[in-house]
C-alpha positions as a LaTeX table, in Angstrom:
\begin{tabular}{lrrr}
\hline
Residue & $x$ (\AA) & $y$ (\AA) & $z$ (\AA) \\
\hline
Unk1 & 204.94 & $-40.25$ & $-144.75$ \\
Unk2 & 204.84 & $-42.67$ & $-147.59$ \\
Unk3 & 204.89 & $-45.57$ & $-145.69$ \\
Unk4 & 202.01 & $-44.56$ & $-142.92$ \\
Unk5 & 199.45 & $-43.81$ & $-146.45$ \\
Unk6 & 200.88 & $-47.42$ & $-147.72$ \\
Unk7 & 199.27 & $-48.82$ & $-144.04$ \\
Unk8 & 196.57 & $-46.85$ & $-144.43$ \\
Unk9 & 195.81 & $-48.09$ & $-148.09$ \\
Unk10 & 196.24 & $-51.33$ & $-146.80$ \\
Unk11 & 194.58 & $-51.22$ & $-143.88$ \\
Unk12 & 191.38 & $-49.84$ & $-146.61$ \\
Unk13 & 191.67 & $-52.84$ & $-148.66$ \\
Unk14 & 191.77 & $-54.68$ & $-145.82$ \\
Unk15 & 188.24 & $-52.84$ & $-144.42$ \\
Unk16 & 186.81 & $-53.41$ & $-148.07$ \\
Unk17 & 187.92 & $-57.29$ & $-148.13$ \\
Unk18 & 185.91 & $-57.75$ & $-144.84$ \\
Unk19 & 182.90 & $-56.88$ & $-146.07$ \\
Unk20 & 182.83 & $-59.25$ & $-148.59$ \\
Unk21 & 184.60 & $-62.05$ & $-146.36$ \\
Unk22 & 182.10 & $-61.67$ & $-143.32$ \\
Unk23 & 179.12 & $-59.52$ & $-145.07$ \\
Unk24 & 178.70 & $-61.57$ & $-148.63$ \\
Unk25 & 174.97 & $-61.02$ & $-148.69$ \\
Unk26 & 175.43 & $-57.11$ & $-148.04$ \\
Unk27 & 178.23 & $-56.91$ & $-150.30$ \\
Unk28 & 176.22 & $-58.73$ & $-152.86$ \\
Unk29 & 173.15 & $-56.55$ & $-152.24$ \\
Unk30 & 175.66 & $-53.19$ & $-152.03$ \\
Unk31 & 176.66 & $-54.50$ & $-155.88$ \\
Unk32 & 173.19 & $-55.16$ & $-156.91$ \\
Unk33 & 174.22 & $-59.45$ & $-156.83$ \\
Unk34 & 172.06 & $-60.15$ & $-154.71$ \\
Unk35 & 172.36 & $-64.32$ & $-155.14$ \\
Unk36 & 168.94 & $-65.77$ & $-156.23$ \\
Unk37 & 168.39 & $-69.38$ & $-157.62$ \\
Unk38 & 172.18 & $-70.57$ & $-155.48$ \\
Unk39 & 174.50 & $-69.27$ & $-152.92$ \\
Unk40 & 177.65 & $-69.74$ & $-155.01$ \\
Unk41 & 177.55 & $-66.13$ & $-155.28$ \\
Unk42 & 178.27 & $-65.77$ & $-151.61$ \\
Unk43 & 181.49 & $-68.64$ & $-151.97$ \\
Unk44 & 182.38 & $-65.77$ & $-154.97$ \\
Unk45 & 182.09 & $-62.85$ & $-152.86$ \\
Unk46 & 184.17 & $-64.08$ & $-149.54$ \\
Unk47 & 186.45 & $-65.49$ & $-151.86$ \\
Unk48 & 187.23 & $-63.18$ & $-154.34$ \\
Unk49 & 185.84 & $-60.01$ & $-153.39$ \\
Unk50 & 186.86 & $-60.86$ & $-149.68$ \\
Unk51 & 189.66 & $-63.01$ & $-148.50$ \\
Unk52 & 191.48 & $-61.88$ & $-151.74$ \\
Unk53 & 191.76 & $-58.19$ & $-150.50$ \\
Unk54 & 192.24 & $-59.26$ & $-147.03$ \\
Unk55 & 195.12 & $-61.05$ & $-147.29$ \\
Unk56 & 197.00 & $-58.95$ & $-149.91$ \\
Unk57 & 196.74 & $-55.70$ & $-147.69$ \\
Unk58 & 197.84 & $-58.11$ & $-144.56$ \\
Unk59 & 200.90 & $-59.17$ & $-146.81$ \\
Unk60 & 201.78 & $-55.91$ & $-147.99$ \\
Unk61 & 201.86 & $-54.71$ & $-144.29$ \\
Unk62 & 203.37 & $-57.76$ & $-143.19$ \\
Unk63 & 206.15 & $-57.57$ & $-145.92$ \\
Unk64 & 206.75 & $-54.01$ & $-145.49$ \\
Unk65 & 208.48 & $-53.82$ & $-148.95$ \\
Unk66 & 206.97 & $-51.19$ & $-151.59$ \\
Unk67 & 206.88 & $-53.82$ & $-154.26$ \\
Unk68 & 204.22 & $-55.59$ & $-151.80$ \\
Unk69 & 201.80 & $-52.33$ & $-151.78$ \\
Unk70 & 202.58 & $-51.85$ & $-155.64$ \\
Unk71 & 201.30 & $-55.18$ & $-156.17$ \\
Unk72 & 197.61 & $-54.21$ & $-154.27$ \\
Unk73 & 198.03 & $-51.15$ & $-156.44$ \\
Unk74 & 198.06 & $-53.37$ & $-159.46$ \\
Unk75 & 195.09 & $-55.62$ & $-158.50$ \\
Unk76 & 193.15 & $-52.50$ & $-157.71$ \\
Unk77 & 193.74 & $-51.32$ & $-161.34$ \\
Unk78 & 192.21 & $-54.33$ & $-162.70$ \\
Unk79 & 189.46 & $-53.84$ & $-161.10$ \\
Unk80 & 189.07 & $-50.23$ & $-162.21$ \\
Unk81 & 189.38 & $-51.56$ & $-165.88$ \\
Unk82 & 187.32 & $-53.92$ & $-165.51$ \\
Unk83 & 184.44 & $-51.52$ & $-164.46$ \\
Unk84 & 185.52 & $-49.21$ & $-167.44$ \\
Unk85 & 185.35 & $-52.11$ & $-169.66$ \\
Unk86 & 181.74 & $-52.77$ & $-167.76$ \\
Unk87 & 180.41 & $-49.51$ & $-168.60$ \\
Unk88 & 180.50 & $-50.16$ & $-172.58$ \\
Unk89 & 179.83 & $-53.21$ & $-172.71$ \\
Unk90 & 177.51 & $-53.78$ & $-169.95$ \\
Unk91 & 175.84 & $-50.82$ & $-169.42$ \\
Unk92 & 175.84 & $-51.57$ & $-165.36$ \\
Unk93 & 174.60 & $-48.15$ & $-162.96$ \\
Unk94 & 176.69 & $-44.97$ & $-163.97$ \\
Unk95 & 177.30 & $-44.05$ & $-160.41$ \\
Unk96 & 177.75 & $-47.00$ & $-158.48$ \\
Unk97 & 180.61 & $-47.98$ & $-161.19$ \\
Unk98 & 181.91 & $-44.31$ & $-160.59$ \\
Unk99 & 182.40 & $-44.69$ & $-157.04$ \\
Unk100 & 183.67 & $-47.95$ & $-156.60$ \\
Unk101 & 185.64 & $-47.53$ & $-159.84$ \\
Unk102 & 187.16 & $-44.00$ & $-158.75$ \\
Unk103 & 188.13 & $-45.49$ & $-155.03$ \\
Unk104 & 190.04 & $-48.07$ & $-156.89$ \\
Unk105 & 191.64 & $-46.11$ & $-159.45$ \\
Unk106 & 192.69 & $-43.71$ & $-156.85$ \\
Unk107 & 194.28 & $-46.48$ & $-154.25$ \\
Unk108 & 195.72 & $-47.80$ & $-157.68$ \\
Unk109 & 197.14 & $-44.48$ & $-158.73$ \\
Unk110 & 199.06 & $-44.06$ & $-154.88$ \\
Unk111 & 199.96 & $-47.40$ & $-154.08$ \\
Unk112 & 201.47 & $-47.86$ & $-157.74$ \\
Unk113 & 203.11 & $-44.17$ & $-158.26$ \\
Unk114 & 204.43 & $-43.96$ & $-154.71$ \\
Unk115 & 206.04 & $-47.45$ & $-154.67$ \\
Unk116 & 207.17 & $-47.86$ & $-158.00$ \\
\hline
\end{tabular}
Protein backbone atom coordinates (compact mmCIF):
# COMPACT_ATOMS: atom_id res chain seq x y z
CA UNK A 1 0.00 0.00 0.00
CA UNK A 2 2.81 2.32 0.83
CA UNK A 3 4.59 1.92 -2.11
CA UNK A 4 1.48 2.31 -4.80
CA UNK A 5 0.71 6.14 -2.72
CA UNK A 6 4.74 6.68 -3.11
CA UNK A 7 3.94 6.15 -7.25
CA UNK A 8 1.13 7.98 -6.97
CA UNK A 9 2.90 10.99 -5.16
CA UNK A 10 5.34 10.74 -7.67
CA UNK A 11 3.53 10.31 -10.47
CA UNK A 12 1.67 14.03 -8.91
CA UNK A 13 4.89 15.74 -8.84
CA UNK A 14 5.55 14.49 -11.92
CA UNK A 15 1.88 15.97 -13.38
CA UNK A 16 2.77 19.33 -11.48
CA UNK A 17 6.49 19.47 -13.04
CA UNK A 18 4.85 19.26 -16.56
CA UNK A 19 3.04 22.09 -16.34
CA UNK A 20 5.71 24.19 -15.70
CA UNK A 21 8.17 22.24 -18.18
CA UNK A 22 5.67 22.33 -21.25
CA UNK A 23 3.00 25.12 -19.96
CA UNK A 24 5.57 28.01 -18.50
CA UNK A 25 3.30 30.80 -19.62
CA UNK A 26 0.15 29.09 -17.88
CA UNK A 27 2.07 28.17 -14.97
CA UNK A 28 3.36 31.66 -14.78
CA UNK A 29 -0.12 33.14 -15.30
CA UNK A 30 -1.67 30.22 -12.71
CA UNK A 31 1.08 31.99 -10.10
CA UNK A 32 0.23 35.45 -11.01
CA UNK A 33 4.19 35.68 -12.94
CA UNK A 34 3.04 36.32 -15.75
CA UNK A 35 6.70 37.38 -17.50
CA UNK A 36 6.53 41.03 -18.77
CA UNK A 37 9.63 43.17 -19.84
CA UNK A 38 11.80 39.29 -20.60
CA UNK A 39 11.09 35.68 -20.96
CA UNK A 40 13.67 34.56 -18.40
CA UNK A 41 10.78 33.88 -16.33
CA UNK A 42 9.69 31.11 -18.64
CA UNK A 43 13.73 29.54 -18.63
CA UNK A 44 12.78 29.86 -14.50
CA UNK A 45 9.61 28.13 -14.66
CA UNK A 46 10.60 24.91 -17.01
CA UNK A 47 13.58 24.83 -15.12
CA UNK A 48 12.86 25.07 -11.72
CA UNK A 49 9.31 24.80 -11.31
CA UNK A 50 9.34 22.09 -14.17
CA UNK A 51 12.11 19.78 -15.10
CA UNK A 52 13.10 19.94 -11.35
CA UNK A 53 9.85 18.08 -10.23
CA UNK A 54 9.88 15.98 -13.23
CA UNK A 55 12.83 14.33 -12.85
CA UNK A 56 12.88 13.85 -9.04
CA UNK A 57 9.41 11.96 -9.11
CA UNK A 58 10.94 9.91 -12.31
CA UNK A 59 14.01 9.09 -9.98
CA UNK A 60 12.17 8.26 -7.03
CA UNK A 61 10.08 5.77 -9.16
CA UNK A 62 12.95 4.72 -11.01
CA UNK A 63 15.03 4.09 -7.77
CA UNK A 64 12.30 2.48 -5.99
CA UNK A 65 14.07 3.08 -2.59
CA UNK A 66 12.02 5.11 0.20
CA UNK A 67 14.94 7.38 0.79
CA UNK A 68 14.30 8.48 -3.04
CA UNK A 69 10.45 9.53 -2.27
CA UNK A 70 11.65 11.02 1.20
CA UNK A 71 13.89 13.16 -0.65
CA UNK A 72 10.68 14.70 -3.01
CA UNK A 73 9.09 14.85 0.41
CA UNK A 74 11.85 17.12 1.53
CA UNK A 75 11.90 19.45 -1.54
CA UNK A 76 8.17 19.72 -1.24
CA UNK A 77 8.63 21.06 2.35
CA UNK A 78 10.75 23.78 1.20
CA UNK A 79 8.49 24.88 -0.83
CA UNK A 80 5.72 24.92 1.76
CA UNK A 81 8.10 27.12 3.96
CA UNK A 82 8.88 29.10 1.64
CA UNK A 83 5.18 30.14 0.99
CA UNK A 84 4.77 30.43 4.88
CA UNK A 85 7.73 32.57 4.96
CA UNK A 86 5.89 34.45 1.77
CA UNK A 87 2.85 35.15 3.60
CA UNK A 88 4.67 37.53 6.31
CA UNK A 89 6.85 38.89 4.53
CA UNK A 90 5.30 39.25 1.25
CA UNK A 91 1.91 39.50 1.76
CA UNK A 92 1.26 37.35 -1.71
CA UNK A 93 -2.88 36.07 -2.20
CA UNK A 94 -4.11 34.23 1.05
CA UNK A 95 -5.67 31.48 -0.93
CA UNK A 96 -3.66 30.75 -3.76
CA UNK A 97 -0.60 30.34 -1.11
CA UNK A 98 -3.13 28.05 0.88
CA UNK A 99 -3.68 25.73 -1.82
CA UNK A 100 -0.55 25.30 -3.38
CA UNK A 101 1.09 25.53 0.06
CA UNK A 102 -1.36 22.84 1.69
CA UNK A 103 -0.84 20.31 -1.53
CA UNK A 104 2.78 20.55 -0.74
CA UNK A 105 2.78 20.29 2.85
CA UNK A 106 0.54 17.36 2.56
CA UNK A 107 2.75 15.33 -0.25
CA UNK A 108 5.61 16.52 2.21
CA UNK A 109 3.95 15.18 5.30
CA UNK A 110 3.36 11.36 3.36
CA UNK A 111 6.26 11.04 1.34
CA UNK A 112 8.52 12.09 4.45
CA UNK A 113 6.50 10.19 7.43
CA UNK A 114 5.87 7.07 5.37
CA UNK A 115 9.48 6.67 4.13
CA UNK A 116 11.42 7.81 6.87
Amino acid sequence: MIETLNVIAALLTIGFGLFGFLAPRYTASALDLTPTTSTMGLSEMRASVGGLFVSAGLAAIVIGDPLGYAMIGFAFTGAALGRVVSLFLDKPPVKKVLLFGGIEAALALWLIGANI
